[in-house]
C-alpha positions in Angstrom: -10.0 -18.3 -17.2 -6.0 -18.5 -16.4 -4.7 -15.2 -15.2 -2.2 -15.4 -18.0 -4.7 -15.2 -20.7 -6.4 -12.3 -19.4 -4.4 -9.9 -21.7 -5.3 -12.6 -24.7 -8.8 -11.9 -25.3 -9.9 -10.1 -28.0 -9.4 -6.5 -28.9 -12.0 -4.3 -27.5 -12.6 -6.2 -23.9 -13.3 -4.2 -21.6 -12.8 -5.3 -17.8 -16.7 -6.8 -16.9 -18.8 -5.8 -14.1 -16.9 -2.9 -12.9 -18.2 0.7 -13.0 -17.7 2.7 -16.2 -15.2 5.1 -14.6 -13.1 1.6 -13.5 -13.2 -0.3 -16.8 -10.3 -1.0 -18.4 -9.7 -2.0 -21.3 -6.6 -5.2 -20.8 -5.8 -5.2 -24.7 -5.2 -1.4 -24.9 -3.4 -1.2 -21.6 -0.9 -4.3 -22.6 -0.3 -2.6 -26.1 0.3 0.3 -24.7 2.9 -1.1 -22.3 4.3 -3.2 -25.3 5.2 0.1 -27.2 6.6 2.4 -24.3 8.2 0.1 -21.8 11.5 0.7 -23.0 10.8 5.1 -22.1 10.5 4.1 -18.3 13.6 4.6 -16.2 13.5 1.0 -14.6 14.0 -0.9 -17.4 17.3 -2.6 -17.7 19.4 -3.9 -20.7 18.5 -7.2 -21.4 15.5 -7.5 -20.1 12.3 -7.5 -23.1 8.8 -6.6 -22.9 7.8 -10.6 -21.3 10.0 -9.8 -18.5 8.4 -6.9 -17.5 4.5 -8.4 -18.6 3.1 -9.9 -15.7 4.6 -6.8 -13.7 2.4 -4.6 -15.5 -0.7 -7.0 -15.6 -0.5 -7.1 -11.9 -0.8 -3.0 -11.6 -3.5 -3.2 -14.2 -5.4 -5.9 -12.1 -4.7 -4.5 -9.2 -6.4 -1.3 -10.1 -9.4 -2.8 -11.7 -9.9 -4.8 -8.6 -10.0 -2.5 -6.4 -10.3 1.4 -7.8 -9.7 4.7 -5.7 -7.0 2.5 -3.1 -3.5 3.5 -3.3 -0.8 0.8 -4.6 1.3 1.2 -1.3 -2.1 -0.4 0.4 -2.5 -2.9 -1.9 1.0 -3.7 -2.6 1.3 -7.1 -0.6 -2.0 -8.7 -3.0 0.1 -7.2 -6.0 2.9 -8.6 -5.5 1.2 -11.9 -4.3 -0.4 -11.9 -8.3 2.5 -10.8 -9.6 4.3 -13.9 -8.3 1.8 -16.7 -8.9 2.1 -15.2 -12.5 5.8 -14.3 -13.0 5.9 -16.9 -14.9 9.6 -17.3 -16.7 10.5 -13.6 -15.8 13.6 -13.1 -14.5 12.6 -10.0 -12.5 12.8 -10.1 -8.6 10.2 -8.3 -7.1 12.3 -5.1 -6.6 12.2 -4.1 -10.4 9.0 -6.3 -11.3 7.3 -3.4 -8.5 8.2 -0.1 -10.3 6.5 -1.6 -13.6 3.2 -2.9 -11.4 3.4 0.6 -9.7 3.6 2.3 -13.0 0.5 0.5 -14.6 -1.2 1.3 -11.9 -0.5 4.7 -11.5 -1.2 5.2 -15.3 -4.7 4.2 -14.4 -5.5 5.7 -11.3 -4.0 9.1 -12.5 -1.4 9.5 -10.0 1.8 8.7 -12.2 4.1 11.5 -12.2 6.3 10.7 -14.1 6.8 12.3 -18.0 7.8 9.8 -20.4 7.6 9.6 -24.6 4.7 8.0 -25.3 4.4 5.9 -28.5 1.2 5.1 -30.2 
């Protein structure tokens, strides 16, 4: 399967063969992105929620792949995902990296951040 249509599959897919505590559900975590990416404080005018996509798929994958490591070790494969599927993003890596960082923090509990939060 493309790494683009990972966030396609059907509601209720949850990330196979990882351990209960690690599985994430892609739909949930992309809706939820969809509905509160404008509440972050790195998203610019002008730029909509497909900019800012495969950013967050890259945190989310990252995570999944490889639970309890810290983004800052795994930041070099992250951003390596994130730029084989960038796609038509206008993003540089820069402000594509706080959105990966954020997904990936949402998961692995260590966001710190408050933000609204819209269901």
């Amino acid at each position: 399967m493309k790494q683009t249509q990972k966030f396609k599959l059907i509601e209720n897919n949850i990330n196979p063969g990882k351990p209960d505590a690690h599985r994430v559900n892609l739909v949930a975590e992309e809706i939820y992105w969809e509905n509160n990416y404008t509440s972050r404080p790195y998203v610019t005018d002008g730029h909509e929620f497909e900019s800012y996509r495969p950013a967050y798929r890259a945190g989310v994958e990252g995570y999944t792949q490889n639970p309890g490591q810290d983004f800052e070790s795994l930041e070099p494969s992250i951003r390596n995902n994130w730029n084989i599927s960038k796609g038509n993003s206008k993003l540089e890596w820069k402000q594509a990296r706080e959105a990966a960082r954020d997904a990936f923090g949402r998961l692995s509990g260590r966001n710190t951040e408050k933000s609204k939060v819209v269901l």
